[in-house]
C-alpha positions as CSV (number, residue, x, y, z in Angstrom):
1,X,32.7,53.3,31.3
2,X,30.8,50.5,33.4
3,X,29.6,47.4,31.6
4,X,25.4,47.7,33.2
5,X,24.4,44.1,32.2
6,X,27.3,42.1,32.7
7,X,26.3,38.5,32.7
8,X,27.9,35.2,34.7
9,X,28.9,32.7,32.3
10,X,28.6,30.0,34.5
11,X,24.5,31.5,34.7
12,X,24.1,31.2,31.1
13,X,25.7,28.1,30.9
14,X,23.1,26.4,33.4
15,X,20.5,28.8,31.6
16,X,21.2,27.1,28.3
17,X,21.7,23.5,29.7
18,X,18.2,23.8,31.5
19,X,16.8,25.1,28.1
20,X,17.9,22.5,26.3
21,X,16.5,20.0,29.0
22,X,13.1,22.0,28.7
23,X,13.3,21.4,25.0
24,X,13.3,17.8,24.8
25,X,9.9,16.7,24.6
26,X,9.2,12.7,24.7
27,X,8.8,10.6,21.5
28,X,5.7,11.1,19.8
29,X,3.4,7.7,19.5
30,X,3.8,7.8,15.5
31,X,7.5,7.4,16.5
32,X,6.9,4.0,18.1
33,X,7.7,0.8,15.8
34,X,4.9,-0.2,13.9
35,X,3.4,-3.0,15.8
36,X,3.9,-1.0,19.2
37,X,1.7,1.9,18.1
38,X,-1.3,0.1,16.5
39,X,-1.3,-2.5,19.9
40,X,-0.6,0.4,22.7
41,X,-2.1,3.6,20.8
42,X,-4.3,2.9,17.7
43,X,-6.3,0.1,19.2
44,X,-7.2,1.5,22.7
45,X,-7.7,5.3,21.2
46,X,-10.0,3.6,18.3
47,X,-12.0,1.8,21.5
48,X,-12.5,4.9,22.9
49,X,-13.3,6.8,20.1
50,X,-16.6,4.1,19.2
51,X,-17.2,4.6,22.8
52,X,-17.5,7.9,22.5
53,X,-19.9,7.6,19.2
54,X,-22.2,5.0,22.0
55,X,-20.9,2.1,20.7
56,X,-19.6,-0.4,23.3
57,X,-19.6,-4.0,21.8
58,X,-16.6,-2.7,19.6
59,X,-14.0,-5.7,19.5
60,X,-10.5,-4.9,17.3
61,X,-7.9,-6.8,17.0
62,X,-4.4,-6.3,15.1
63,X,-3.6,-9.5,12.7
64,X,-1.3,-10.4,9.7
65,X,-3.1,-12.4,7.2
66,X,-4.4,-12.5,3.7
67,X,-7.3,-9.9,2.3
68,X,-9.9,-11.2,2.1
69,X,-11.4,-9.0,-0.7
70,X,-12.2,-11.5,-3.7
71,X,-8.9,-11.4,-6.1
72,X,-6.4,-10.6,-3.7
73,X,-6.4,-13.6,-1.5
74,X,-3.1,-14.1,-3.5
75,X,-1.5,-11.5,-2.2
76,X,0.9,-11.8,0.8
77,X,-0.1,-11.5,4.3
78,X,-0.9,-7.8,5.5
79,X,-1.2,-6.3,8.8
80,X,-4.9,-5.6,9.8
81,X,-6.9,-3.7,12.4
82,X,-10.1,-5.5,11.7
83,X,-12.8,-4.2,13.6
84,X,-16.6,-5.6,14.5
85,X,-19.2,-4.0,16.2
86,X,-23.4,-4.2,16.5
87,X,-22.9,-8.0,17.6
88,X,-20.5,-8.8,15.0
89,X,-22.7,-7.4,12.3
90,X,-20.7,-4.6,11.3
91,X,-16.8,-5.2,10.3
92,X,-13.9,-3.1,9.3
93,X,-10.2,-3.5,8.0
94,X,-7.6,-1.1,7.8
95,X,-4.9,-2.1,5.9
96,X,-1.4,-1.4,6.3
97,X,0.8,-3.8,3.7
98,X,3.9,-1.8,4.1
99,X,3.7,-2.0,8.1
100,X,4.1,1.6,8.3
101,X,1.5,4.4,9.0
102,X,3.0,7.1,7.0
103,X,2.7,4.1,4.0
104,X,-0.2,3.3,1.9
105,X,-3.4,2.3,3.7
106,X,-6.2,0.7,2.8
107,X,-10.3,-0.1,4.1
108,X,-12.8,-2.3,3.7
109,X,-16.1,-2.9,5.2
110,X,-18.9,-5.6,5.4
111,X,-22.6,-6.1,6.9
112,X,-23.9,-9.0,8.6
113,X,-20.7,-11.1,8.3
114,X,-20.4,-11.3,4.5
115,X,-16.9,-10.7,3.4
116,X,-15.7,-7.1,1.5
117,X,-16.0,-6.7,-2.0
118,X,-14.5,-3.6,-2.6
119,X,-10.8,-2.3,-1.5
120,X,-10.5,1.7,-0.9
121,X,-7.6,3.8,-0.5
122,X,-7.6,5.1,2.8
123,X,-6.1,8.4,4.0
124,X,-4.3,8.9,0.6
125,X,-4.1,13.2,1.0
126,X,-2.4,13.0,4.3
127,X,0.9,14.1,4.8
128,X,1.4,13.4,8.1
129,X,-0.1,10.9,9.6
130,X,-1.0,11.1,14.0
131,X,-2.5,9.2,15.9
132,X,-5.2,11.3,16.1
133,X,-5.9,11.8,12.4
134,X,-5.9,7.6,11.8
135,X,-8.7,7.2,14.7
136,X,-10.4,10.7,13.2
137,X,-10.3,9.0,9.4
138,X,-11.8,5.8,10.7
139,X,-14.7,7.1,12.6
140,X,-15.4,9.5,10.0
141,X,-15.4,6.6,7.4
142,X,-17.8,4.6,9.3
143,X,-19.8,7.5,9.5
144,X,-19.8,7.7,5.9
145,X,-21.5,4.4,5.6
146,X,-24.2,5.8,8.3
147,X,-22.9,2.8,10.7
148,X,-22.1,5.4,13.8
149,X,-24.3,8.5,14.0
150,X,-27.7,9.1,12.4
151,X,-27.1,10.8,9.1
């Protein structure tokens, strides 16, 4: 009896080797090292992100340095995004003191240039953190505080 669907083995070999290829998709951003992502992702997607909201006098800017939350300037340095916006009126921090993204984070936020009182866990249900969902968590924070969009 004739074999109907006999197949080339080279065929499927090239088949499977262009699958493979096909397969491979590029690193995602979360993958980059720590500093890389919050400099070449974080920072310009957050930029965008107040843009988007109508703010444009957004400055951020990626730091290691002490909190400045009253008690815990004795801490060690911490990697920041602080963020100020509405002529400097408005500031943010996320904090990152593991320097990792999938690690604990934390937020703070001041009016008119004073300095944060109060520390707040930040993104704590999450388990998996994007790129997306960091920029997503702190717009929707600052919208929490009414800072963004009228409430």
């Amino acid at each position: 009896m004739p074999e109907k669907n006999k197949s080339n083995p080279d065929a499927q070999g090239a088949k499977s080797k262009s699958s493979k290829a096909k397969k491979e998709k590029p690193p995602a951003p979360e993958d980059k090292p720590f500093p890389e992502f919050i400099e070449q992702e974080y920072l310009p997607a957050l930029k965008t992100a107040f843009g988007e909201q109508g703010v444009d006098d957004v400055e951020v800017n990626f730091v290691k340095e002490k909190f400045t939350i009253p008690g815990l300037s004795t801490q060690p340095d911490c990697w920041q995004v602080i963020g100020r916006f509405a002529n400097g009126q408005r500031q943010f921090n996320v904090y990152f003191p593991d320097e990792d993204i999938k690690a604990q984070k934390a937020f703070s936020c001041s009016p008119k240039g004073a300095k944060p009182s109060t520390l707040e866990s930040f993104m704590i249900d999450e388990r998996k953190v994007s790129l997306d969902l960091l920029v997503f968590y702190t717009i929707q924070r600052l919208n929490a505080q009414k800072w963004l969009a009228r409430n």
